[in-house]
C-alpha positions as CSV (number, residue, x, y, z in Angstrom):
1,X,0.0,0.0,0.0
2,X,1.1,3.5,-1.3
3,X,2.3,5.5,2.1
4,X,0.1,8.7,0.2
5,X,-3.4,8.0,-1.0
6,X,-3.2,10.5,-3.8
7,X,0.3,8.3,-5.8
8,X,-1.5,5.3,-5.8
9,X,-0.6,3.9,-9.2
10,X,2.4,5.6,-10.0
11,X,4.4,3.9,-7.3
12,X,4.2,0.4,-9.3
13,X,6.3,2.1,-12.4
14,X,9.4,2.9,-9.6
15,X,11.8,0.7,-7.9
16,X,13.7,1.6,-4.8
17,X,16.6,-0.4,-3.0
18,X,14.2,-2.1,-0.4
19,X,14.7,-5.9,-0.7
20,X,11.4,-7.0,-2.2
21,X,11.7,-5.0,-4.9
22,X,15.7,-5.4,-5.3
23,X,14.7,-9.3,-5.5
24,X,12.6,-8.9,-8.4
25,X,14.9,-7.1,-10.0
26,X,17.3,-9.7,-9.5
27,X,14.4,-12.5,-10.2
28,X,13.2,-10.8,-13.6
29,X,16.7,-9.9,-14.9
30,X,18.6,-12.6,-13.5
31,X,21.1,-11.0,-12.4
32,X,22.9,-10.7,-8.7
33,X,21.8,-8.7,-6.3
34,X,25.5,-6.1,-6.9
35,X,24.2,-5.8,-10.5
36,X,20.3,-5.1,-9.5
37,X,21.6,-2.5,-7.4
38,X,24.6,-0.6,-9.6
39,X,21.4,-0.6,-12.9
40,X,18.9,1.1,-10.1
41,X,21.6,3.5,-9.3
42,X,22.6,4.0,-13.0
43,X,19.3,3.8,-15.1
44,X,17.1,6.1,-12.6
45,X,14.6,4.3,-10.2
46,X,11.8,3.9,-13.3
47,X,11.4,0.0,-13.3
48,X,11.3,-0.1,-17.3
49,X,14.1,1.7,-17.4
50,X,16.3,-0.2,-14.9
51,X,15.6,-3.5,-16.7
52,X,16.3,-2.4,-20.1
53,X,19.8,-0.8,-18.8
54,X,20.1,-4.8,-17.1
55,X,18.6,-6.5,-20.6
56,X,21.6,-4.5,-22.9
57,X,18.9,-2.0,-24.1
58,X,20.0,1.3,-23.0
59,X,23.8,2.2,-24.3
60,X,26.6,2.2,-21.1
61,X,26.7,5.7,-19.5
């Protein structure tokens, strides 16, 4: 559940470093949990944007 009642929705397109979501990351990329971490920080904390840094998608920075 969204911690403000007016984002809900929005929150499901963003990933943060808490472990759940870092473990999806990790689950749908297959990728360790270093690598998860390091695209989050690279890519910016959109989720479609994080996997397609993690899937070869996005050029290197």
């Amino acid at each position: 559940m969204v911690d403000d009642p007016k984002k809900q929705g929005r929150d499901r397109q963003f990933v943060s470093t808490q472990e759940h979501e870092v473990a999806y990351i990790m689950k749908t990329a297959k990728v360790i949990r270093q690598k998860a971490l390091e695209a989050i920080r690279i890519a910016s904390p959109a989720r479609d944007k994080v996997l397609a840094h993690l899937r070869g998608k996005e050029g290197s920075p």
